[in-house]
Backbone bond lengths (Angstrom), bond angles and torsions (degrees), N, CA, C in turn:
res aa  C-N    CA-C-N  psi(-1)  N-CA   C-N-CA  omega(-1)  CA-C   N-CA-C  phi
1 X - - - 1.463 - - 1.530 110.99 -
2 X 1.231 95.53 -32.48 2.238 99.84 -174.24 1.792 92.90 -60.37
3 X 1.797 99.96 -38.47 1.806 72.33 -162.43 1.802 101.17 -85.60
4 X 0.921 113.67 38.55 1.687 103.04 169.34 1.339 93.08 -121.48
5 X 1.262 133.22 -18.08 1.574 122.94 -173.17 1.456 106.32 -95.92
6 X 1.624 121.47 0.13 1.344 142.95 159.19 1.330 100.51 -72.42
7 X 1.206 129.95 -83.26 1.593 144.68 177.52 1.233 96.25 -25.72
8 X 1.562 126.41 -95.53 1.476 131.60 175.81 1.301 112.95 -6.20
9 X 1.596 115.21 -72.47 1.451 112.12 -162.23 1.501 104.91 -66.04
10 X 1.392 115.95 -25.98 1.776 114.76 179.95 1.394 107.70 -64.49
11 X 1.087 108.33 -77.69 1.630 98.98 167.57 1.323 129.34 -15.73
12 X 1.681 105.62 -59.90 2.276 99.30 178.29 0.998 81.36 -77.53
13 X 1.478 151.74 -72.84 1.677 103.56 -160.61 1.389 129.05 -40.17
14 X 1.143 111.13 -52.37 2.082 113.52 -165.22 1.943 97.81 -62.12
15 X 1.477 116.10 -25.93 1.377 92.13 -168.20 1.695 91.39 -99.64
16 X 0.827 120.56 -28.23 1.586 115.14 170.36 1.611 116.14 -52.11
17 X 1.667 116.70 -49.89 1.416 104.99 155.80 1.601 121.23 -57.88
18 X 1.097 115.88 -18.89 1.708 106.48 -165.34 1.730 94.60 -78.71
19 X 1.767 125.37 -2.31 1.436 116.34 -169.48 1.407 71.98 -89.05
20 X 1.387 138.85 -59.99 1.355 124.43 -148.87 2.025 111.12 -71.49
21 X 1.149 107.29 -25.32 1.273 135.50 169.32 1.657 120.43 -22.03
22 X 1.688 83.93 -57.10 1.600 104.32 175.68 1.147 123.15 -68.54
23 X 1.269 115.85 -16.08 1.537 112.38 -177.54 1.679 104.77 -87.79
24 X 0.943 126.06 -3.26 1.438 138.14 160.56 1.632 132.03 -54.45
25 X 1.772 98.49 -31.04 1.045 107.37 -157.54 1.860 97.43 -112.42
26 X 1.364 102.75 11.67 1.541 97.93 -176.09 1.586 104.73 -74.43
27 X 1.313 114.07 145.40 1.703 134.52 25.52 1.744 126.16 -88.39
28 X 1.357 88.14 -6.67 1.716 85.19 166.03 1.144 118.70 -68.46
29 X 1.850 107.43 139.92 1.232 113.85 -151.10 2.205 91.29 -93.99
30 X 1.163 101.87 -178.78 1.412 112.64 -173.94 1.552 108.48 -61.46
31 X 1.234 125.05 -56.08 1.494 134.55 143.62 1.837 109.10 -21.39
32 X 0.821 147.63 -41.42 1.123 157.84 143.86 1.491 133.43 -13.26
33 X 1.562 73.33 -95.11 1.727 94.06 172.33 1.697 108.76 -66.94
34 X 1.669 108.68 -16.20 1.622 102.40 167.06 1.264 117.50 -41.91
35 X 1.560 91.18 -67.73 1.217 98.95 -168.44 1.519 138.66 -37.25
36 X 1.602 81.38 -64.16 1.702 102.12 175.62 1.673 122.67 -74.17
37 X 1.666 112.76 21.05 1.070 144.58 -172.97 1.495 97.95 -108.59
38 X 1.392 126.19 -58.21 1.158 96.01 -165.24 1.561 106.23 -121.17
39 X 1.359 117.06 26.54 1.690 139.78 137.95 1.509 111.90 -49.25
40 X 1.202 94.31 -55.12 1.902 105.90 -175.11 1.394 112.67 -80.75
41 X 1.085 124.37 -31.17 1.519 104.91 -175.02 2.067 99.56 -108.24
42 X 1.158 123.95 -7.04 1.132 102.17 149.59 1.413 146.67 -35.62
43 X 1.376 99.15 -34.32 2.003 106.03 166.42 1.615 113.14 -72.81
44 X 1.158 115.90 -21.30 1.374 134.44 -172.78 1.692 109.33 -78.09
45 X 1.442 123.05 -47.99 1.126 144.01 133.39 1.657 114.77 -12.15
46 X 1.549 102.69 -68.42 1.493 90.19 -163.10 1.726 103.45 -95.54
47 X 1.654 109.82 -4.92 1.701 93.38 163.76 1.317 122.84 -68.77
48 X 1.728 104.27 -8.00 1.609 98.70 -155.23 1.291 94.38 -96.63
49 X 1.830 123.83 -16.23 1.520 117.84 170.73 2.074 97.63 -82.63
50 X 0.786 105.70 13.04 1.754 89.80 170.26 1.424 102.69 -117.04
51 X 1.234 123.91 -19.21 1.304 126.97 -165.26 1.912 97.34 -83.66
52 X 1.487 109.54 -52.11 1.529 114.02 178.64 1.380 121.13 -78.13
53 X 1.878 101.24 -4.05 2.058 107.43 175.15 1.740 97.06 61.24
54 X 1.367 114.82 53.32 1.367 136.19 166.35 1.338 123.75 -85.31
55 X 1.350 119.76 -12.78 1.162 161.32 -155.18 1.706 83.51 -68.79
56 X 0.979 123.86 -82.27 1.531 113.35 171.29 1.201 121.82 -4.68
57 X 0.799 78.00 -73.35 2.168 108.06 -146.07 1.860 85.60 -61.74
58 X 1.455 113.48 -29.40 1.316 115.28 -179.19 1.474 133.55 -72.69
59 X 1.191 96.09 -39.52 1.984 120.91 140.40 1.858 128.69 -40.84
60 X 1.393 92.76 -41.63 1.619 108.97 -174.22 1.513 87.06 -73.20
61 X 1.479 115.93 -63.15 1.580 108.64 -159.32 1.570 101.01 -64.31
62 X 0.595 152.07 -7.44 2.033 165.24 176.58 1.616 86.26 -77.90
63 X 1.028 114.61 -58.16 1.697 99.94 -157.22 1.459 107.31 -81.84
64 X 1.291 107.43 -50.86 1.602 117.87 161.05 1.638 110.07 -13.38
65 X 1.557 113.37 -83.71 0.963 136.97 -178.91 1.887 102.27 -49.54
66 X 1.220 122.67 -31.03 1.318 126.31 178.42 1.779 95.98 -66.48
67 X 0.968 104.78 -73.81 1.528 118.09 -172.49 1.430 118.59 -42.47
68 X 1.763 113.34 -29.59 1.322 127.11 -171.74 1.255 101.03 -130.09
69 X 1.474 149.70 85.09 1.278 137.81 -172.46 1.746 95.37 -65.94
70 X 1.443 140.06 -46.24 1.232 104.44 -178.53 1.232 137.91 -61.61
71 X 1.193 125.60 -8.83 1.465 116.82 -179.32 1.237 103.02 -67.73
72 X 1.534 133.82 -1.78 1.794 115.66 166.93 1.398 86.95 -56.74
73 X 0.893 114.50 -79.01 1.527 135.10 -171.55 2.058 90.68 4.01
74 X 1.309 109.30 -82.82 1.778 128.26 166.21 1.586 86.36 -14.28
75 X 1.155 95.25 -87.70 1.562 108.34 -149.04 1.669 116.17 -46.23
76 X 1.757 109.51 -36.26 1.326 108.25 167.86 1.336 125.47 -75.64
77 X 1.739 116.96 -12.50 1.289 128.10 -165.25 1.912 91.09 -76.14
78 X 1.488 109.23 -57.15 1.575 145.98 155.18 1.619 94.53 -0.64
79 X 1.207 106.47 -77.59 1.631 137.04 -137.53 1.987 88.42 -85.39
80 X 1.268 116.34 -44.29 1.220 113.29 -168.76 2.126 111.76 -81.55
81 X 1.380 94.87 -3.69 1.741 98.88 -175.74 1.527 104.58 -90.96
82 X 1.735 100.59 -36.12 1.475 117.58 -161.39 1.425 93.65 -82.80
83 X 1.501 114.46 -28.97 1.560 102.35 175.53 1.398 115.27 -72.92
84 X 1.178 117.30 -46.56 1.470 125.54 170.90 1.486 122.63 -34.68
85 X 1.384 112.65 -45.41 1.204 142.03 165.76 1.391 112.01 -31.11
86 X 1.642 96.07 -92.91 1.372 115.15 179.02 1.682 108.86 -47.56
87 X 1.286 128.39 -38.62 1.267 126.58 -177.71 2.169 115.64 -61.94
88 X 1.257 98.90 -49.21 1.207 117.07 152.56 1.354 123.56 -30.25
89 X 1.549 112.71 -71.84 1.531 118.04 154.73 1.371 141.84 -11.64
90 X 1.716 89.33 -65.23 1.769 100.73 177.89 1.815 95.29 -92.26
91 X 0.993 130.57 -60.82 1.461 127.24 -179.08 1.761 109.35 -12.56
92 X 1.317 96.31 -69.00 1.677 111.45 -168.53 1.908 105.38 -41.72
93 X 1.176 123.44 -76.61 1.276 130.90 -158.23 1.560 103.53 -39.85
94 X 2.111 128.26 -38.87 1.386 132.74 -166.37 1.855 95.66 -85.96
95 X 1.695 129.98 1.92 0.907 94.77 -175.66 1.934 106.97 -170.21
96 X 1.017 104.51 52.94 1.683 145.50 115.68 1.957 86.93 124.56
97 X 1.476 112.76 13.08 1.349 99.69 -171.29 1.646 108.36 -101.23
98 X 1.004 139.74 30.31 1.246 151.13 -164.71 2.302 105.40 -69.94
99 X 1.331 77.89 -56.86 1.790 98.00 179.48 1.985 95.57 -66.06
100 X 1.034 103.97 -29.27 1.795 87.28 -161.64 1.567 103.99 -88.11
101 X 1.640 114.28 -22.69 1.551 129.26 -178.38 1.833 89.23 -76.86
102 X 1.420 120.89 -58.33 1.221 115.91 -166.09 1.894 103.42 -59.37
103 X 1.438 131.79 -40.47 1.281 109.45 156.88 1.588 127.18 -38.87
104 X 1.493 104.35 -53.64 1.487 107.56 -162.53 1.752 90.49 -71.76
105 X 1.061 144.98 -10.74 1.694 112.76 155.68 1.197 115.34 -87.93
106 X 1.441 136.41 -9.49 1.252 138.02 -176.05 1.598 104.09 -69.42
107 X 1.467 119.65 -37.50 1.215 124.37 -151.70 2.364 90.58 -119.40
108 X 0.835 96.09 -18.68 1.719 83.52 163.51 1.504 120.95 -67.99
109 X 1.225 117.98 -30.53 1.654 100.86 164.26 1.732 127.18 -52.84
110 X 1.541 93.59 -35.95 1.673 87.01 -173.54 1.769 101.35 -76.33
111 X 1.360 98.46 -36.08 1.617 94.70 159.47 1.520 130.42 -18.86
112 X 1.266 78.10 -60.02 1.698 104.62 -166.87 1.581 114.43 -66.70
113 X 1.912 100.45 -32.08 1.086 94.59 -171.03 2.101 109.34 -101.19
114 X 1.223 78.09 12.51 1.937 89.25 -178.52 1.831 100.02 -78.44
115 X 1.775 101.25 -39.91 1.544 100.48 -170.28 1.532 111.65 -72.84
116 X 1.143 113.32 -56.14 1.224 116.63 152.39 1.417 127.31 -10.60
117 X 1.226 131.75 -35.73 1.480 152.53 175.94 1.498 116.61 -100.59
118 X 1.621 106.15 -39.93 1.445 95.53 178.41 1.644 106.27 -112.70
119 X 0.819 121.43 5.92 1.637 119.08 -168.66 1.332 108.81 -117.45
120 X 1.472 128.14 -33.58 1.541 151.73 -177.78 1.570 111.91 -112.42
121 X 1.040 106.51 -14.63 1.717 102.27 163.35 1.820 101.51 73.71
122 X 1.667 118.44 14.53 1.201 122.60 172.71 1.368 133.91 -71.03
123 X 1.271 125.68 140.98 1.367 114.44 -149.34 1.713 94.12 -108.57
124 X 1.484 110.18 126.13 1.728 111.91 -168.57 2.083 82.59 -113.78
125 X 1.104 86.28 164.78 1.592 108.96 -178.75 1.301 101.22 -93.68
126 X 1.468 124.44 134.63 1.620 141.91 159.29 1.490 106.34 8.01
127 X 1.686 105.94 -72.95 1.171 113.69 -178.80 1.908 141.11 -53.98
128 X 1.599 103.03 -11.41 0.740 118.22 -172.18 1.793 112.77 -104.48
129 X 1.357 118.07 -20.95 1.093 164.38 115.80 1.746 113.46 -0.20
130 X 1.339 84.62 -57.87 1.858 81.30 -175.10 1.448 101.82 -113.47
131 X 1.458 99.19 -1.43 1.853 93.53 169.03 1.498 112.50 -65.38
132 X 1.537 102.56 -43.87 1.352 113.18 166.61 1.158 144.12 -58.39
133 X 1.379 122.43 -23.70 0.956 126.85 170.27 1.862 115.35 -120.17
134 X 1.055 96.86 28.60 2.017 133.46 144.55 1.663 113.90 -71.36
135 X 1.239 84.72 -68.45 1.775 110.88 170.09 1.533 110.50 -52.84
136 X 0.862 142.73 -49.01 1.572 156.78 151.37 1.321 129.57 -23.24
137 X 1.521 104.14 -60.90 0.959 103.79 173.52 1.442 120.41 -103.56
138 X 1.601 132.59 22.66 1.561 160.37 142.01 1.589 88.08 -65.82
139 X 1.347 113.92 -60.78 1.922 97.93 -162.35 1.589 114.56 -77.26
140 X 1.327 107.25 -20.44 1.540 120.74 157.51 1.536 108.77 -51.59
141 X 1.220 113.08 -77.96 1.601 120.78 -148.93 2.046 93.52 -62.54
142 X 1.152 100.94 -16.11 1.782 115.25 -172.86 1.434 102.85 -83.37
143 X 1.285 133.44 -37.04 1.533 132.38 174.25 1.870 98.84 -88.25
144 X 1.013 138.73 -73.28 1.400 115.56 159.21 1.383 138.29 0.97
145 X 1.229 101.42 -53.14 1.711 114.93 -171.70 1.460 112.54 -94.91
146 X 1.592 101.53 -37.52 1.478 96.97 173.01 1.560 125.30 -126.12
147 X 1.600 113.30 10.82 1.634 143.26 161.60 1.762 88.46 98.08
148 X 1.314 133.95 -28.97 1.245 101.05 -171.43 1.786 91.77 -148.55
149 X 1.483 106.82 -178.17 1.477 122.35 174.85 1.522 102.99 -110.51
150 X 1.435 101.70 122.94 1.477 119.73 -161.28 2.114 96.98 -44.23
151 X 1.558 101.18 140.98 1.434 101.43 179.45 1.439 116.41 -62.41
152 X 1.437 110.42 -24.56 1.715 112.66 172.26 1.509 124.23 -41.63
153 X 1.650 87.38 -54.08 1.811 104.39 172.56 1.160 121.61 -71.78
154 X 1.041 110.34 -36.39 1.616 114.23 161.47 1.560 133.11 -43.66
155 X 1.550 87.64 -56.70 1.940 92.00 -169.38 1.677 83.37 -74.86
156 X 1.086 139.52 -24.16 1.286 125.73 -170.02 2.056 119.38 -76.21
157 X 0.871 103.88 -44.61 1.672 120.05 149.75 1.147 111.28 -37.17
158 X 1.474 122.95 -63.55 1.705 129.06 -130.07 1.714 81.48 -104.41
159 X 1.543 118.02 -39.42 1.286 118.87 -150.85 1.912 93.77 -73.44
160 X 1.406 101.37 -51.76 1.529 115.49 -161.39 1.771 96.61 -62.92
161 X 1.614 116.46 -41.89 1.163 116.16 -164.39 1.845 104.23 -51.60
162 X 1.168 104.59 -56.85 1.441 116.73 177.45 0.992 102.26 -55.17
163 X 0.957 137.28 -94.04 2.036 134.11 179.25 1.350 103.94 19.27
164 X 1.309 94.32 -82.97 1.701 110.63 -160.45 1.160 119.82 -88.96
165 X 1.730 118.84 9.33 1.037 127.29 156.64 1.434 117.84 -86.99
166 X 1.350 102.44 -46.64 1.494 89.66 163.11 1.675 128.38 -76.16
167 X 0.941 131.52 -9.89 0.931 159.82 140.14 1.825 116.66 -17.43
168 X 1.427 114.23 -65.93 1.518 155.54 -166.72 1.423 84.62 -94.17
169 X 1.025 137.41 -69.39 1.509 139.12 -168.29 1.620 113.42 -44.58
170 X 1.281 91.25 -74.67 1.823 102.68 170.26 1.500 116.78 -89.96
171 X 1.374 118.62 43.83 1.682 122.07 142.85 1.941 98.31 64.74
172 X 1.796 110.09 41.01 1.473 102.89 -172.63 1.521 107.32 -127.86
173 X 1.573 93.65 37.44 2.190 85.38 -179.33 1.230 112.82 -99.96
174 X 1.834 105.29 38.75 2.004 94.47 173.88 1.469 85.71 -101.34
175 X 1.460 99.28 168.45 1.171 122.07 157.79 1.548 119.66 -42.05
176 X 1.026 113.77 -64.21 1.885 119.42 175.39 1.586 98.84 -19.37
177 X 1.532 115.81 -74.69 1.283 122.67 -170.20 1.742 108.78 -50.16
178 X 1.336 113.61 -48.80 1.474 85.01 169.79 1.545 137.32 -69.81
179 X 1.371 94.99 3.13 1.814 107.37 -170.15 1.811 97.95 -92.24
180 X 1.630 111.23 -21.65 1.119 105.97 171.84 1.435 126.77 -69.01
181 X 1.988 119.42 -44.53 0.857 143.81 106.27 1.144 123.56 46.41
182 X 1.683 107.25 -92.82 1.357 121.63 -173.60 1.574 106.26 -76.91
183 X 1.553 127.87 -32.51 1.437 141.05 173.67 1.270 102.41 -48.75
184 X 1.504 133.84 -49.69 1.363 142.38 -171.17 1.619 104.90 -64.36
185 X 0.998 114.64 -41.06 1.643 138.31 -179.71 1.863 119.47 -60.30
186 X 1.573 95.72 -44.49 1.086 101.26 -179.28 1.505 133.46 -52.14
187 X 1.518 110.31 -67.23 1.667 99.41 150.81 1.462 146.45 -41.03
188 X 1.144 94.83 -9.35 1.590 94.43 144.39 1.146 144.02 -98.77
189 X 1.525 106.16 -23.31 1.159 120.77 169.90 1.524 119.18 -68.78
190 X 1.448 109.03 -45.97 1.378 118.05 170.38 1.628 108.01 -45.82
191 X 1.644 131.27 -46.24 1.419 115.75 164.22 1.381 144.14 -52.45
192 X 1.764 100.45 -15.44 1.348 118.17 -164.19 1.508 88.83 -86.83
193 X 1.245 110.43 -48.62 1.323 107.91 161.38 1.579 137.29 -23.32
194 X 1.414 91.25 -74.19 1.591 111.66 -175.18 1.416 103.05 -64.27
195 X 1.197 131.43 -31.37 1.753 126.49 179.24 1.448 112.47 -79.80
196 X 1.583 116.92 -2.24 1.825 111.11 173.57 1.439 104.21 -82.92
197 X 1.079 114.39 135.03 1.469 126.89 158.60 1.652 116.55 -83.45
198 X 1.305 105.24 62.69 1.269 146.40 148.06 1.571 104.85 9.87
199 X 1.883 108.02 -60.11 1.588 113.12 -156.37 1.925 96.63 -87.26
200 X 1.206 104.85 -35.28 1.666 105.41 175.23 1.751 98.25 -65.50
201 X 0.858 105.69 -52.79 1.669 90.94 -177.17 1.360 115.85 -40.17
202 X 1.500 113.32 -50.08 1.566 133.27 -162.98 1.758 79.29 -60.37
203 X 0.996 117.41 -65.06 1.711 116.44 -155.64 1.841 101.42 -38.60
204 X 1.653 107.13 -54.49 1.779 111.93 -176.91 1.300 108.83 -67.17
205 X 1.544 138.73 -19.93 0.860 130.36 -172.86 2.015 122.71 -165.11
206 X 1.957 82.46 71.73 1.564 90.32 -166.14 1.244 109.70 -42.33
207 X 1.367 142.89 -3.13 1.952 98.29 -167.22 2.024 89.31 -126.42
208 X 1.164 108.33 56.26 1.386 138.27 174.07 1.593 99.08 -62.77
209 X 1.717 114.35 -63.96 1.350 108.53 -177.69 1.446 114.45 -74.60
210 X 1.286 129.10 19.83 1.317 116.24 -177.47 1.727 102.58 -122.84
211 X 1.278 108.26 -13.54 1.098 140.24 -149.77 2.158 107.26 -104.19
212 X 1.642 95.82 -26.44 1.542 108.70 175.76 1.700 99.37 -104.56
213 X 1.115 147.11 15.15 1.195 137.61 171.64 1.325 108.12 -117.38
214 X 1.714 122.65 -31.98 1.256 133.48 145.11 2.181 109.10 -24.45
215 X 1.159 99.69 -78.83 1.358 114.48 -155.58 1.764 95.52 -56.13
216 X 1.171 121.28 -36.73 1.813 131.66 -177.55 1.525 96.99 -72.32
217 X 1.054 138.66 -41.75 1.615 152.34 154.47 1.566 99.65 -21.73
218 X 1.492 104.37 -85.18 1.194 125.80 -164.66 1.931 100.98 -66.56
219 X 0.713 99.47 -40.26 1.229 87.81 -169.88 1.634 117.68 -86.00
220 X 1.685 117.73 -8.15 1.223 114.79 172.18 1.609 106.35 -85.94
221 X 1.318 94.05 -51.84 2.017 97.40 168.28 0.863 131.01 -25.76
222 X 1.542 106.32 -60.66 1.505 111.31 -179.01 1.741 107.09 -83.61
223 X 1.173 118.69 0.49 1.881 97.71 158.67 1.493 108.05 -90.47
224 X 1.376 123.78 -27.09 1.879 122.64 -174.96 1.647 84.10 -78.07
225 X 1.111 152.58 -37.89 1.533 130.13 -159.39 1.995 81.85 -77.86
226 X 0.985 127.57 -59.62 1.377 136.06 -165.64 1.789 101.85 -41.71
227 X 1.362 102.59 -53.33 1.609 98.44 -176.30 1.543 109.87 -82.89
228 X 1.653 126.79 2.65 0.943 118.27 159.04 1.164 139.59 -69.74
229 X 1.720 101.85 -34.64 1.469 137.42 -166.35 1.558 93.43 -88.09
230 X 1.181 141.72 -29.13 1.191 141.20 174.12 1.648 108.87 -78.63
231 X 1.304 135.49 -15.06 1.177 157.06 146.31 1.587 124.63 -45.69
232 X 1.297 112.62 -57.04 1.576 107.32 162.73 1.423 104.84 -97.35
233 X 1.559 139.06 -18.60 1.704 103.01 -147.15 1.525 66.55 -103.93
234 X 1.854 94.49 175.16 1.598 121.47 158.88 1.766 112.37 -72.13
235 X 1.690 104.03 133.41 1.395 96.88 -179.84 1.539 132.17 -22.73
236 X 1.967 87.45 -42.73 2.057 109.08 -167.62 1.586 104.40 -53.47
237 X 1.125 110.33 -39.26 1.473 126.32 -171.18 1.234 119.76 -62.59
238 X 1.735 106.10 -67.34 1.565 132.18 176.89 2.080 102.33 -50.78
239 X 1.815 104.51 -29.31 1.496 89.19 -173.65 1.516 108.39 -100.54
240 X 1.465 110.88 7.36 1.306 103.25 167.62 1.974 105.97 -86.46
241 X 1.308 118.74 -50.36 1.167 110.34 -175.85 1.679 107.65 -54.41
242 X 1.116 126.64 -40.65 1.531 109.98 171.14 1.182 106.30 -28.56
243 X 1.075 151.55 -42.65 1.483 119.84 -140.06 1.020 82.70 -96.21
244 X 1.461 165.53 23.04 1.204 157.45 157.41 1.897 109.47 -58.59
245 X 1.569 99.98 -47.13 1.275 103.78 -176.95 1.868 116.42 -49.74
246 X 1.301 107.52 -70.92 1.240 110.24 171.35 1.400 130.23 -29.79
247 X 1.902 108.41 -48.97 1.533 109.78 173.09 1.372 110.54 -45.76
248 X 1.391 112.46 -55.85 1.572 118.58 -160.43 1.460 97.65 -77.46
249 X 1.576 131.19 -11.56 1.593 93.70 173.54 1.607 90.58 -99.07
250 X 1.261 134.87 9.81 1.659 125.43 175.22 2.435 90.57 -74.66
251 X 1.033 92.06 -34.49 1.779 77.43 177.20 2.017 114.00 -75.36
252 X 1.451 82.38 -32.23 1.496 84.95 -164.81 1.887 106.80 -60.02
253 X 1.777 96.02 -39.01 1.780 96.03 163.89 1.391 121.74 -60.32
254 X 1.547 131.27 -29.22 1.206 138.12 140.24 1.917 104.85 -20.36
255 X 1.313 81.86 -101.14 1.860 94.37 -159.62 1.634 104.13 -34.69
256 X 0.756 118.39 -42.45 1.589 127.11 179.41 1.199 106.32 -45.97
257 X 1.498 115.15 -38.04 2.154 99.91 -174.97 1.759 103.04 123.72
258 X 1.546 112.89 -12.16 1.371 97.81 173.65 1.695 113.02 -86.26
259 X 1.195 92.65 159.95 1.883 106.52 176.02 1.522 117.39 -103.50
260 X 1.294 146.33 134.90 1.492 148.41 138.61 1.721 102.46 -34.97
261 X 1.660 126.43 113.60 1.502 104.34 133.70 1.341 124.22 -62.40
262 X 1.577 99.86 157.73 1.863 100.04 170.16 1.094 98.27 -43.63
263 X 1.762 126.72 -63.72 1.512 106.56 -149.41 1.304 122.15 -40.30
264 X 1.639 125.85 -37.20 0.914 131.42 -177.61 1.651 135.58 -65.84
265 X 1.262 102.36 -1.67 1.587 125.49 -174.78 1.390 135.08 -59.60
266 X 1.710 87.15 -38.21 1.980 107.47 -166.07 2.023 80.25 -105.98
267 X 1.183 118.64 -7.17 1.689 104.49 163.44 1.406 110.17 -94.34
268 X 1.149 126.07 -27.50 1.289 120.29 164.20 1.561 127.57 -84.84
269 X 1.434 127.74 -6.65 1.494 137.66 173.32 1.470 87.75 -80.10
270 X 1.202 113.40 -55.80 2.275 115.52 -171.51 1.464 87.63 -38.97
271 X 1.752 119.36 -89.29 1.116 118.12 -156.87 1.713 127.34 -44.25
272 X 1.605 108.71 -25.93 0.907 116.32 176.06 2.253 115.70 -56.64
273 X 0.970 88.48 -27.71 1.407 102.02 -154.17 2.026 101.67 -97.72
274 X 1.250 75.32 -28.99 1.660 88.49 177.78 1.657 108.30 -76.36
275 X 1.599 84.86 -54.49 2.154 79.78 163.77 1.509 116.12 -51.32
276 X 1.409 110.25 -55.59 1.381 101.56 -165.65 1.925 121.17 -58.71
277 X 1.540 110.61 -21.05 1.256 100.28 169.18 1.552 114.66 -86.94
278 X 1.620 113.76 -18.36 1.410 101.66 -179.48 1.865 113.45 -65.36
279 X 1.604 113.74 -23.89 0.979 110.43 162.27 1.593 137.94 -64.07
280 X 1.780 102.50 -29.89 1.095 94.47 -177.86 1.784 113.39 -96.60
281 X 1.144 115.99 -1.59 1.400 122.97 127.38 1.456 139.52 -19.11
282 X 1.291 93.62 -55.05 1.600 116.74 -168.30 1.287 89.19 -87.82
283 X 1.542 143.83 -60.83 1.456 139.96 169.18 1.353 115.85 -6.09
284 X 1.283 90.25 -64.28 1.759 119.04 -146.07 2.248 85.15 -75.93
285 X 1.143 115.39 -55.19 1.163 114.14 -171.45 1.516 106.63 -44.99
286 X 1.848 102.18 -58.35 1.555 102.91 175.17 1.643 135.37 -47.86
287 X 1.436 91.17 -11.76 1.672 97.86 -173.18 1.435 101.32 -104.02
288 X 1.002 128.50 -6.08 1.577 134.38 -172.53 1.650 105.54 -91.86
289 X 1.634 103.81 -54.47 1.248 112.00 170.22 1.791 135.58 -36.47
290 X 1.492 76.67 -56.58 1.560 110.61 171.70 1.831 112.51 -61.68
291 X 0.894 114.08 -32.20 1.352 108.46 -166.07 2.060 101.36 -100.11
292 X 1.369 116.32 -16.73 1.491 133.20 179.67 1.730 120.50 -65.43
């Protein structure tokens, strides 16, 4: 178990640096570094289905999709949220939304765990329960005070909720499926590519080419440490250390130069508090388990 709670924490570090990461690579714009974001760690992707003998399951979704031509349909719907996503990601840190994205992952777990309850008919414990509706009334008192919940946090909630609901729905949370995913993605990305003027960039920021193989590094690493760490620990576990990631990029929007308004304070004390019981939730589960 130590070495998955090793893995875990490597992972939110490497992708928590990859938020601060981006600001490295300016003048490329977020669109940009998309691209050449998920160009580069696509090879990373398909070592990690040879490395885990995924290779199957990668065949099944091929035939699947043979048998059902709409589920491309899924997979591009899939491929275009997760791109959005990831684009979101690096975008935020070059341009002042870093703090409002780092809420919207702080507060997508209880998200996560609201659908779970109302969408899946899943049964959450008391405690998890009033984490949520902690969280609630933080995103309440936050549209009140300032009429809405920043769109960052939003598409990030609404975007992720769907993901992995559809996702969970149609039998698609291996890896393979996101490798399909990201394949669907690529031709576009490859344009985002081809439209940077590459050599003006180099001029604002010579060490650009040393600097885009870096970020495919970091960013394939830290998904194989992630599917490692999901390998020994129990999900309950692996989804409590997530939230590690988010804290550390809520500093990393810190060090960077952004500020919290007040308004934003009594939405971030909720979430704070809402995490802390979903964790001690998660405790209590682990010790129950353990002792059964």
């Amino acid at each position: 178990m130590l070495k998955g709670i090793c893995f875990s924490l490597f992972s939110s570090c490497l992708f928590s640096y990859l938020y601060y990461f981006s600001t490295l690579l300016l003048p490329l714009s977020g669109t940009d570094v998309f691209g050449y974001r998920v160009l580069l760690t696509a090879p990373f992707v398909a070592l990690a289905i040879i490395l885990f003998k995924q290779q199957g399951k990668f065949i099944h979704h091929l035939k699947r999709i043979q048998k059902h031509p709409l589920l491309i349909l899924i997979f591009m719907i899939n491929g275009g949220i997760i791109g959005f996503q990831m684009w979101l990601f690096l975008w935020a840190p070059n341009n002042g939304s870093a703090i409002s994205v780092s809420i919207g992952y702080l507060l997508l777990p209880i998200v996560m765990v609201a659908a779970a309850r109302f969408i899946f008919k899943e049964h959450i414990s008391p405690l998890k329960f009033t984490a949520v509706m902690v969280a609630m009334i933080g995103v309440i008192i936050t549209i009140l005070t300032k009429g809405e919940l920043s769109w960052e946090a939003s598409a990030i909630c609404i975007g992720y909720t769907t993901y992995f609901s559809l996702r969970k729905k149609l039998k698609m949370m291996d890896i393979t499926a996101f490798f399909i995913e990201i394949l669907l993605l690529l031709p576009l990305c490859l344009y985002f590519i081809w439209q940077t003027d590459i050599q003006s960039v180099q001029l604002q920021n010579p060490s650009i080419f040393y600097l885009l193989p870096i970020l495919g590094l970091i960013s394939g690493t830290a998904l194989i440490s992630y599917i490692l760490a999901s390998n020994y620990l129990p999900i309950n576990l692996l989804g409590l250390l997530g939230y590690i990631e988010p804290i550390i990029m809520f500093w990393i929007a810190i060090l960077i130069g952004e500020t919290m308004d007040s308004d934003t304070y009594p939405l971030f004390v909720c979430l704070i508090m809402a995490m802390v019981l979903i964790v001690i939730d998660g405790i209590r589960y682990a010790r129950q388990a353990k002792y059964k």
